[in-house]
Z-matrix of the N, CA and C atoms (Angstrom, degrees):
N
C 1 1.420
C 2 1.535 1 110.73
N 3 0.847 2 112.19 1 -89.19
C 4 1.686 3 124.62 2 178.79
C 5 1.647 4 125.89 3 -109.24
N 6 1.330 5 106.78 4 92.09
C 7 1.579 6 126.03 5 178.29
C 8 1.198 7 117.70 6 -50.49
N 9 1.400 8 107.33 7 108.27
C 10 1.463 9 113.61 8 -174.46
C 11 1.442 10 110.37 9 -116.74
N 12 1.331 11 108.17 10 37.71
C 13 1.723 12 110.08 11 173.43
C 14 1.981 13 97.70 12 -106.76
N 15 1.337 14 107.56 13 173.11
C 16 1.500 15 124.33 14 -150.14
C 17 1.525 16 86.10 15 -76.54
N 18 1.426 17 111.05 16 136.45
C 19 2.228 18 91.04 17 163.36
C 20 1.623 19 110.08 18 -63.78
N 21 1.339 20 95.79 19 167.71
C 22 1.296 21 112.24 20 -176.72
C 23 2.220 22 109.51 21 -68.30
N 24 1.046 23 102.64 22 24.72
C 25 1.689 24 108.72 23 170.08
C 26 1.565 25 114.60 24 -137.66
N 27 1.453 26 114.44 25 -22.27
C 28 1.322 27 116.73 26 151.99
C 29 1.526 28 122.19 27 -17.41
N 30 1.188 29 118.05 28 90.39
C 31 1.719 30 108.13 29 162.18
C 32 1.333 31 124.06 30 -86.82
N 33 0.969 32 113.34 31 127.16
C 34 1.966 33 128.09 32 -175.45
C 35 1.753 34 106.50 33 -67.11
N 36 0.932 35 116.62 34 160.09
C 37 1.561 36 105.97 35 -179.41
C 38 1.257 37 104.34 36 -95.61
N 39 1.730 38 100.40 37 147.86
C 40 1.499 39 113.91 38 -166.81
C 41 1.585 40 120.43 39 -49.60
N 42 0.890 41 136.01 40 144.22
C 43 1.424 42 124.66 41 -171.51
C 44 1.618 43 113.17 42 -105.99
N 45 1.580 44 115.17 43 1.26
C 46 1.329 45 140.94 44 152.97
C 47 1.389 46 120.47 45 -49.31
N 48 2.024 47 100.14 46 -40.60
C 49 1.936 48 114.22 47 -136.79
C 50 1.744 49 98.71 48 -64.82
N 51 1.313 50 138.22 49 133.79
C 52 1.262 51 126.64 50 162.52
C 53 1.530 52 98.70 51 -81.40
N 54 1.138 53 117.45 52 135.49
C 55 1.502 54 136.52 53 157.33
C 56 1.875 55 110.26 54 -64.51
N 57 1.254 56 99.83 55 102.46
C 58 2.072 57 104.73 56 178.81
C 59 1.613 58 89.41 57 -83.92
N 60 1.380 59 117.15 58 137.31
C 61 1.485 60 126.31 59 151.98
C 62 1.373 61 120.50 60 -42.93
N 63 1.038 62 116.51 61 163.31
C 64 2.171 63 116.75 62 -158.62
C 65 1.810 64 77.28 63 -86.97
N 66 1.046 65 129.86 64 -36.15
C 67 1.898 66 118.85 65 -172.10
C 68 1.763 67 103.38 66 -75.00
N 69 1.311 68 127.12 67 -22.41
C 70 1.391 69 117.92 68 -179.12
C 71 1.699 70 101.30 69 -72.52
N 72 1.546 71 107.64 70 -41.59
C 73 1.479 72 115.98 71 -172.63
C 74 1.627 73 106.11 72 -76.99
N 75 1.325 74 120.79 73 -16.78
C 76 1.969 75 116.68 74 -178.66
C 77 1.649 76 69.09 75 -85.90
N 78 1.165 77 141.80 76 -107.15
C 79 1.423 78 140.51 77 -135.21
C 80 1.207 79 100.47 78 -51.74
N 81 1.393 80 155.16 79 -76.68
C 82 1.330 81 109.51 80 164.97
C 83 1.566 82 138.97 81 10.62
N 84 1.515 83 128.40 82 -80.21
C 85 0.972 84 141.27 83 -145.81
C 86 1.356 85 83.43 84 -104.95
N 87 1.407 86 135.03 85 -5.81
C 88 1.493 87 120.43 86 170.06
C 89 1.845 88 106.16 87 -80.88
N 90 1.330 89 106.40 88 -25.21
C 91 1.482 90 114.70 89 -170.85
C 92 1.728 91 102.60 90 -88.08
N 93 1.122 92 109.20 91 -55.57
C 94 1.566 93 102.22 92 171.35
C 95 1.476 94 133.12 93 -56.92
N 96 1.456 95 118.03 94 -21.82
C 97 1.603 96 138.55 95 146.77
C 98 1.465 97 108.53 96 -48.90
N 99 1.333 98 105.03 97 -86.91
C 100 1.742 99 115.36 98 156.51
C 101 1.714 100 116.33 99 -4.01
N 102 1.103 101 109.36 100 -103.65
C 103 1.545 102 116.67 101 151.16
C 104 1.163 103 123.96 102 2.17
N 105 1.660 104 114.56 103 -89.87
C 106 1.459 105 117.80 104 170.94
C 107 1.585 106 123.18 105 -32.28
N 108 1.598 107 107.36 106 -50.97
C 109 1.348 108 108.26 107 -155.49
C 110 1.624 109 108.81 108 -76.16
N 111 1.477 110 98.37 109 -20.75
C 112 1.577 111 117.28 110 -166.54
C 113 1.656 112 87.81 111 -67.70
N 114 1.003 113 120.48 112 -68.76
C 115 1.747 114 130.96 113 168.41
C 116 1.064 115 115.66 114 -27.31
N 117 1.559 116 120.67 115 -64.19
C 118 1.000 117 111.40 116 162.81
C 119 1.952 118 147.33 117 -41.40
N 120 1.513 119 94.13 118 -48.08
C 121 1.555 120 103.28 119 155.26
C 122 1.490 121 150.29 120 -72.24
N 123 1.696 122 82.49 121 -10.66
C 124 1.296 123 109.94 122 175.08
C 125 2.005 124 117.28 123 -79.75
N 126 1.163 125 88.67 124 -26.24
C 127 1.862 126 120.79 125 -170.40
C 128 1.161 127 88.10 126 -86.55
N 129 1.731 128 133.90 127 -55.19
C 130 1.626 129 119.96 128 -160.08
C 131 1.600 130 99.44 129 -73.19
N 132 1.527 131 117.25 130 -43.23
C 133 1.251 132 121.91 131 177.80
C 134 1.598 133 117.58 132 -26.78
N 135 1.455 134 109.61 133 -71.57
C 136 1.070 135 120.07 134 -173.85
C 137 1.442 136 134.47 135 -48.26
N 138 1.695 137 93.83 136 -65.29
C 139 1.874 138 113.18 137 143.92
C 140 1.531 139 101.61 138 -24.36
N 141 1.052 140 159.17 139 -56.83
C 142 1.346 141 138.96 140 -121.92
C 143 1.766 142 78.28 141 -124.25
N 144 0.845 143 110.02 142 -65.05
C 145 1.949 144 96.07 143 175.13
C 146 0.953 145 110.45 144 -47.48
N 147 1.608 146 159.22 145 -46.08
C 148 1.066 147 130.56 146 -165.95
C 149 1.684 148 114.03 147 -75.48
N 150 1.174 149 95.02 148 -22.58
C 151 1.657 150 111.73 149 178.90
C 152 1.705 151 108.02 150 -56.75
N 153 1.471 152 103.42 151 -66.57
C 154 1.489 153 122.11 152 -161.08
C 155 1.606 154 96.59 153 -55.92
N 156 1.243 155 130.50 154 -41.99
C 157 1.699 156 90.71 155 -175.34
C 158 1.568 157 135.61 156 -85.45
N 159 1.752 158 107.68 157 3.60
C 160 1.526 159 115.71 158 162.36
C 161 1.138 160 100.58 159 -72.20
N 162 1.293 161 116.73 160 -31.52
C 163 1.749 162 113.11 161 -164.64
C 164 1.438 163 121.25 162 -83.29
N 165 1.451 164 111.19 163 -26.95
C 166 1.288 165 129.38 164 173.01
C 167 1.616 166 115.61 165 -64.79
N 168 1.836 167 107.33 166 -45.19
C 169 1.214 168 119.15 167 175.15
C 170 1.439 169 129.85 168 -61.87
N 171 1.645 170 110.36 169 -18.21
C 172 1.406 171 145.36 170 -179.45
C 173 1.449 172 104.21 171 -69.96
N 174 1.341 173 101.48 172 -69.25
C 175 1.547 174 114.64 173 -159.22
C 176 0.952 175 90.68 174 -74.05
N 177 2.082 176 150.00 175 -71.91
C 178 1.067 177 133.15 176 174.38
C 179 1.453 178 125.46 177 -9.54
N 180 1.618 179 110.58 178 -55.71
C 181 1.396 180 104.07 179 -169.63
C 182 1.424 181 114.35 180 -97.89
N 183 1.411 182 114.36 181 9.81
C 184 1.753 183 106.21 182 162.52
C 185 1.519 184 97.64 183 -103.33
N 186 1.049 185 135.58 184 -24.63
C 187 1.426 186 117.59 185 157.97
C 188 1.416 187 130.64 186 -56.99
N 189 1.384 188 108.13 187 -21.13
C 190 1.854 189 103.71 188 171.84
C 191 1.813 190 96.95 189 -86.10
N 192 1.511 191 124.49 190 5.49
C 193 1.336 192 112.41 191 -177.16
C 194 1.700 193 102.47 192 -76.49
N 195 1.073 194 119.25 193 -6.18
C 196 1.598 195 125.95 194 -164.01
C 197 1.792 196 107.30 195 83.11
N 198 1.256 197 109.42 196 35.37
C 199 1.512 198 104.85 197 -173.53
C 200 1.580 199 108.53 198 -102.99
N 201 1.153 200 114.82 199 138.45
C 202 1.617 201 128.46 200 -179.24
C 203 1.738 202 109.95 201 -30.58
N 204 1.008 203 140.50 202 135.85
C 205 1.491 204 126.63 203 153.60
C 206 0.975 205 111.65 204 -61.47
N 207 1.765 206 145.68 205 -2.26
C 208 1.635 207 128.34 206 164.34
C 209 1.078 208 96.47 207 -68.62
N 210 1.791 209 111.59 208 -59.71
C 211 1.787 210 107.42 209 -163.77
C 212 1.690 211 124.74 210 -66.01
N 213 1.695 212 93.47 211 -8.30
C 214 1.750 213 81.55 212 174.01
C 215 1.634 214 105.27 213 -87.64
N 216 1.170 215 118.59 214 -20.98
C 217 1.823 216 115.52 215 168.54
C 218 1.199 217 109.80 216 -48.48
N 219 1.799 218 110.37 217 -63.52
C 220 1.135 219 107.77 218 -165.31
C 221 1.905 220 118.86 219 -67.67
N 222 1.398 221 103.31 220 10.82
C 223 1.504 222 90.20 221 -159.74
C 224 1.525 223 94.08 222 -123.45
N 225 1.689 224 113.24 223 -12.64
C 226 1.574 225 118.82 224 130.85
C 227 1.155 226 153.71 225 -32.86
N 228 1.419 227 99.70 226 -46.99
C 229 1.598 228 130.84 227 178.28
C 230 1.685 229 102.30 228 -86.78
N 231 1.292 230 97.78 229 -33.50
C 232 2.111 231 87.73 230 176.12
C 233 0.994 232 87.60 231 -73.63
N 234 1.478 233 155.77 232 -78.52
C 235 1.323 234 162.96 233 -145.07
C 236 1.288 235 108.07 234 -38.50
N 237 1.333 236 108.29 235 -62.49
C 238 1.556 237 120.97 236 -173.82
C 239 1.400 238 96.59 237 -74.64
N 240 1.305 239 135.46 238 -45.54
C 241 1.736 240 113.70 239 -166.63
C 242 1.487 241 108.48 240 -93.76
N 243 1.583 242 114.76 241 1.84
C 244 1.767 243 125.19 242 176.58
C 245 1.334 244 100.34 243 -75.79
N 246 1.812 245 126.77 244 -18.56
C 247 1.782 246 102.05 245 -164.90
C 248 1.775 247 90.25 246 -79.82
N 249 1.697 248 95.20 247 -177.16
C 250 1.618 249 106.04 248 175.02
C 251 1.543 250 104.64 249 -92.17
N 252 1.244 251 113.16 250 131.18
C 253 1.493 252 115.77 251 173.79
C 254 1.569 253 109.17 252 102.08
N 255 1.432 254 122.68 253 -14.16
C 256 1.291 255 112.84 254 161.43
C 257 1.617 256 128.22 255 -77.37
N 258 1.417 257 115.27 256 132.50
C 259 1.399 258 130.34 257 143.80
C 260 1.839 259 113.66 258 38.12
């Protein structure tokens, strides 16, 4: 009536596999989180330093123009979102 053996693509589990405890596998994935994010902040860090001293040199010198600190933001923010490929 009704075949209750495995289909013929069924794979059985390895009889090799070591079983890791659920705390080897959270620390794991606590270290590879870890890792990533560290990379990650490490990457925005940098990005933003190489940026900041054209930008610093910018704003410095439209601020000795006698220009508002709104309008030198805003004329920052065109700057930075005017190149091609930015944000």
């Amino acid at each position: 009536m009704n075949d209750t053996s495995p289909p013929p693509l069924f794979m059985n589990e390895n009889p090799v596999a070591v079983p890791l405890p659920r705390a080897v596998q959270q620390a794991y994935l606590w270290v590879v989180t870890g890792l990533g994010g560290v990379a990650t902040i490490a990457l925005f860090v940098f990005a933003v330093a190489t940026q900041s001293g054209a930008d610093a040199e910018r704003i410095a010198g439209a601020q000795n123009d006698e220009r508002s600190s709104l309008a030198v933001l805003i004329g920052g923010l065109a700057a930075t979102h005017g190149r091609p490929g930015a944000p």
